[in-house]
Residue frames as qw, qx, qy, qz and C-alpha x, y, z in Angstrom:
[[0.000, 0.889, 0.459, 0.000, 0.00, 0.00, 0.00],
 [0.265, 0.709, -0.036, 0.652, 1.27, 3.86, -0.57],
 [0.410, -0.675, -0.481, 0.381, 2.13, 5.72, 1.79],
 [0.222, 0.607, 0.193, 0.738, 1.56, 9.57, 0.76],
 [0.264, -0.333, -0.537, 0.728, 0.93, 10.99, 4.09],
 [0.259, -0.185, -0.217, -0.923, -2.41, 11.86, 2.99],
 [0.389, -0.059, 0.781, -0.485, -5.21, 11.35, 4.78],
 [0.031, 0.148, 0.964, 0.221, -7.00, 8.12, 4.40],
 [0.561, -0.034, 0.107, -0.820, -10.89, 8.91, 3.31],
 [0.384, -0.067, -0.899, -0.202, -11.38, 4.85, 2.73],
 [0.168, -0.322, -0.888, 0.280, -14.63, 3.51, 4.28],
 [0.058, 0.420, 0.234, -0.875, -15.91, 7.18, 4.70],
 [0.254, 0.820, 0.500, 0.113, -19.55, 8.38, 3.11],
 [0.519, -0.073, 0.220, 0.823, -18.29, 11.49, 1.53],
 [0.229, 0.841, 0.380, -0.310, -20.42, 14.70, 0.85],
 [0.778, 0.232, 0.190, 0.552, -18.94, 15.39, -2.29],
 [0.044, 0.889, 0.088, 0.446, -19.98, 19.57, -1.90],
 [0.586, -0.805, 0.057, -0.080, -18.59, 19.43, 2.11],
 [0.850, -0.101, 0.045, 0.514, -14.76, 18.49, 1.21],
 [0.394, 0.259, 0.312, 0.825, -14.36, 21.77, -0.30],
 [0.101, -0.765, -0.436, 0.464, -15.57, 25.09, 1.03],
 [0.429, 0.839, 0.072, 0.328, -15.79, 28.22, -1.23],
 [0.673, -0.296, -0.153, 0.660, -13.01, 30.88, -0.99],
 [0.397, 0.911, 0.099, -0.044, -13.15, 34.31, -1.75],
 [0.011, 0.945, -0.232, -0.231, -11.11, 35.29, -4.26],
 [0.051, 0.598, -0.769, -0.221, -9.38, 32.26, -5.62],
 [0.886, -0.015, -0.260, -0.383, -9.77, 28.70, -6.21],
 [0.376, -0.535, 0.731, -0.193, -8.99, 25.89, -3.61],
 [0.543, 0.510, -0.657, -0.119, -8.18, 22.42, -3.95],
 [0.640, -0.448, 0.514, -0.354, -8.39, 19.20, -2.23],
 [0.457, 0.267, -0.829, -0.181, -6.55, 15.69, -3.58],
 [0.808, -0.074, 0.051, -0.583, -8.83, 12.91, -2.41],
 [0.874, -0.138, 0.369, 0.285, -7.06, 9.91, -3.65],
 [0.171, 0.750, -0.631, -0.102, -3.37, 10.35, -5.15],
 [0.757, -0.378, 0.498, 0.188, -2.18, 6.83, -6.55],
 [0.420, -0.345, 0.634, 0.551, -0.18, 5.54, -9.30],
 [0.388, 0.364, 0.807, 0.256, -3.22, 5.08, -11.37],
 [0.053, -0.655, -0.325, -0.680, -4.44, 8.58, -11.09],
 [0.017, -0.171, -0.456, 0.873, -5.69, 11.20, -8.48],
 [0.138, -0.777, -0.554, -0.264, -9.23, 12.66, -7.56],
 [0.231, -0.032, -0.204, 0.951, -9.22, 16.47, -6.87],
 [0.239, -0.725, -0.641, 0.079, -11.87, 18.20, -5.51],
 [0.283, 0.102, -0.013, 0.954, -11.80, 22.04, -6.58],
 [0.081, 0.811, 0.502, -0.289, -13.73, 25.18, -5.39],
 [0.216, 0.295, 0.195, 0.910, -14.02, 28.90, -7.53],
 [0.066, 0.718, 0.320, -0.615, -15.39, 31.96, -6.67],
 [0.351, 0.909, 0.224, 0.013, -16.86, 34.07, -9.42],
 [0.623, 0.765, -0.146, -0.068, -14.33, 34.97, -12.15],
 [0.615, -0.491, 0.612, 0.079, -11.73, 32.50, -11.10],
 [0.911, 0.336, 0.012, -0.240, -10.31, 29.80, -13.06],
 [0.670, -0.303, 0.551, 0.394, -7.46, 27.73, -14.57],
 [0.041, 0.721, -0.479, -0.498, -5.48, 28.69, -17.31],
 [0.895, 0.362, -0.083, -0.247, -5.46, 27.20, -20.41],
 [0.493, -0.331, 0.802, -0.066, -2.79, 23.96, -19.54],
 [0.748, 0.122, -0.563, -0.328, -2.40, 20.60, -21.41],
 [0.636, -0.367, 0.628, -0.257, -2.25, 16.94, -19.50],
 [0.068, -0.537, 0.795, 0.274, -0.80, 13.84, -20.35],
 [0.031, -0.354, -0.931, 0.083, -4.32, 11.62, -19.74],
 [0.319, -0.461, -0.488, -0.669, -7.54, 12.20, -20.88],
 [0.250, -0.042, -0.726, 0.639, -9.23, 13.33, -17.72],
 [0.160, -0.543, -0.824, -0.031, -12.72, 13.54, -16.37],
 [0.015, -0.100, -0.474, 0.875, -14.54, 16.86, -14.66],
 [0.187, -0.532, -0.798, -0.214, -17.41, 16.48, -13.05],
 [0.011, -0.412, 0.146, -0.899, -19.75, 19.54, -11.78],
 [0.341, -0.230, -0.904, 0.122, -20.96, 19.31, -8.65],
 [0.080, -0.770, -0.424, 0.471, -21.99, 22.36, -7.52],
 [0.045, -0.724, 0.033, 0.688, -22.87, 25.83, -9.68],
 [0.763, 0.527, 0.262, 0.268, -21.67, 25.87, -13.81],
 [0.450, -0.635, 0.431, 0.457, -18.72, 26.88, -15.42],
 [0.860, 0.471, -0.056, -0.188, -17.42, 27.20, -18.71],
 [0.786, -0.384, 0.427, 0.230, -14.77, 24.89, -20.05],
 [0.594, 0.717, -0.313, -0.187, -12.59, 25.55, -23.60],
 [0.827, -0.083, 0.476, 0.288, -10.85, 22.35, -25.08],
 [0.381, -0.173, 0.432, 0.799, -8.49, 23.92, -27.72],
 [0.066, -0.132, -0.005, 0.989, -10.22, 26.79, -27.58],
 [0.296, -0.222, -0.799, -0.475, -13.60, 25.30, -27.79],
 [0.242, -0.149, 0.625, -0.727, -16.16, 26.57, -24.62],
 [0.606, -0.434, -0.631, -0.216, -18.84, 24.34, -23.46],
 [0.288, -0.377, 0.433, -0.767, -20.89, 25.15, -20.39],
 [0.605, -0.225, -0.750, -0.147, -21.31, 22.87, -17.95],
 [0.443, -0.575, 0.024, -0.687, -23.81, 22.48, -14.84],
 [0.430, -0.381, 0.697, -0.430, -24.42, 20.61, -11.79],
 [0.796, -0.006, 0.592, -0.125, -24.38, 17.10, -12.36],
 [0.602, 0.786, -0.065, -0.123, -22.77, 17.43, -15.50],
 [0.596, -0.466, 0.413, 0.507, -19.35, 16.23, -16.99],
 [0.476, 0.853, -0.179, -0.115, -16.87, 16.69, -19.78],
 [0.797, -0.283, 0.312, 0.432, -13.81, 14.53, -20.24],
 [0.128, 0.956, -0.242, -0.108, -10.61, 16.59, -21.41],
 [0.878, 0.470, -0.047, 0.077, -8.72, 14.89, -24.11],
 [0.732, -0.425, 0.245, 0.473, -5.17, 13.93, -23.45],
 [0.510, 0.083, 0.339, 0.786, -2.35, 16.65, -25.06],
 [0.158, 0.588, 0.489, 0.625, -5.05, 19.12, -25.64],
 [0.100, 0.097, -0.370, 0.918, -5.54, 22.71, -23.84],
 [0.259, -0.601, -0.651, -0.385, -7.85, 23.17, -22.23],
 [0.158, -0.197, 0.421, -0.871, -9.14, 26.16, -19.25],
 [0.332, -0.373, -0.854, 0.148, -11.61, 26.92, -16.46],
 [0.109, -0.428, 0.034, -0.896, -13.85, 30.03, -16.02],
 [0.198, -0.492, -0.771, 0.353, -16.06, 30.66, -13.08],
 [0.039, 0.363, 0.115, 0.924, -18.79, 32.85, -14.13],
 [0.578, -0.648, 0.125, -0.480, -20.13, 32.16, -10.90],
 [0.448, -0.418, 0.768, -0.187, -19.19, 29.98, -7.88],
 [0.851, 0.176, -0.366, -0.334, -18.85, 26.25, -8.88],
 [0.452, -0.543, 0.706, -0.058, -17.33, 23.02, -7.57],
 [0.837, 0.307, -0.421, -0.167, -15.89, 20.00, -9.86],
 [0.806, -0.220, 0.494, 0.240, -14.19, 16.54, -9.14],
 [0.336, 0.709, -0.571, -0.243, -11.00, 15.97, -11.53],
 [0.922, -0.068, 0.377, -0.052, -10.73, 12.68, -12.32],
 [0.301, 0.552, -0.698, -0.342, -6.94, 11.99, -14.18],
 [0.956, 0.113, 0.215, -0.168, -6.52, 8.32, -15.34],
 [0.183, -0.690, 0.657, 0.243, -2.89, 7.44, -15.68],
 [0.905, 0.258, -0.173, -0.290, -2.27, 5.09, -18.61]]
C-alpha cells in the first residue's frame, strides 16, 4: 500500500460539496485519492476565477458538482452544470472560467 501521508478517506460516506468550502477570491483544492493510477481532486471557484489554459498527459474527467462553469478544449467553450461532466482529451488545452461559484471533481486516469 502507498504511503503519501495523505489522509486516508477509505470507508468514509463522503459529501462530495462538504470536502471543499468556497473561498473568496481564488480557487482551492483538495486531492482525495493520489495513486499511481491517477488522483481525484476536488476544486472550489469563486466568481471569475479559473485555470489557465494547460495541457495533461491523460484524458481526464470533470465532473460539476456544484454551480456551472465554462470549459474551452483547444479553444472550444462548453458550459457545464451541476451534475454534468466533460472529459478533457489527453495533449489538448484546455481552461476553467467561473462565471459564478462552482465546484468540480478531476478525475486523471494514468495510462
Amino acid at each position: 500500500m502507498e504511503n503519501t501521508g495523505r489522509e486516508d478517506l477509505k470507508e468514509t460516506v463522503l459529501k462530495i460539496n462538504d470536502l471543499i468550502a468556497y473561498q473568496t477570491g481564488t480557487v482551492a483544492s483538495r486531492m482525495i485519492v493520489f495513486k499511481k493510477a491517477g488522483t481525484i481532486t476536488i476544486f472550489s471557484f469563486d466568481t471569475g476565477e479559473g485555470l489557465s489554459e494547460h495541457t495533461a498527459p491523460y484524458d481526464t474527467v470533470l465532473a460539476v458538482t456544484d454551480g456551472e462553469a465554462e470549459v474551452q478544449i483547444a479553444g472550444r467553450p462548453f458550459i457545464v452544470h451541476t451534475g454534468e461532466l466533460i472529459i478533457l482529451p489527453a495533449n489538448k488545452p484546455h481552461a476553467v472560467y467561473a462565471h459564478k461559484r462552482f465546484r468540480m471533481m478531476l478525475i486523471m486516469i494514468r495510462e
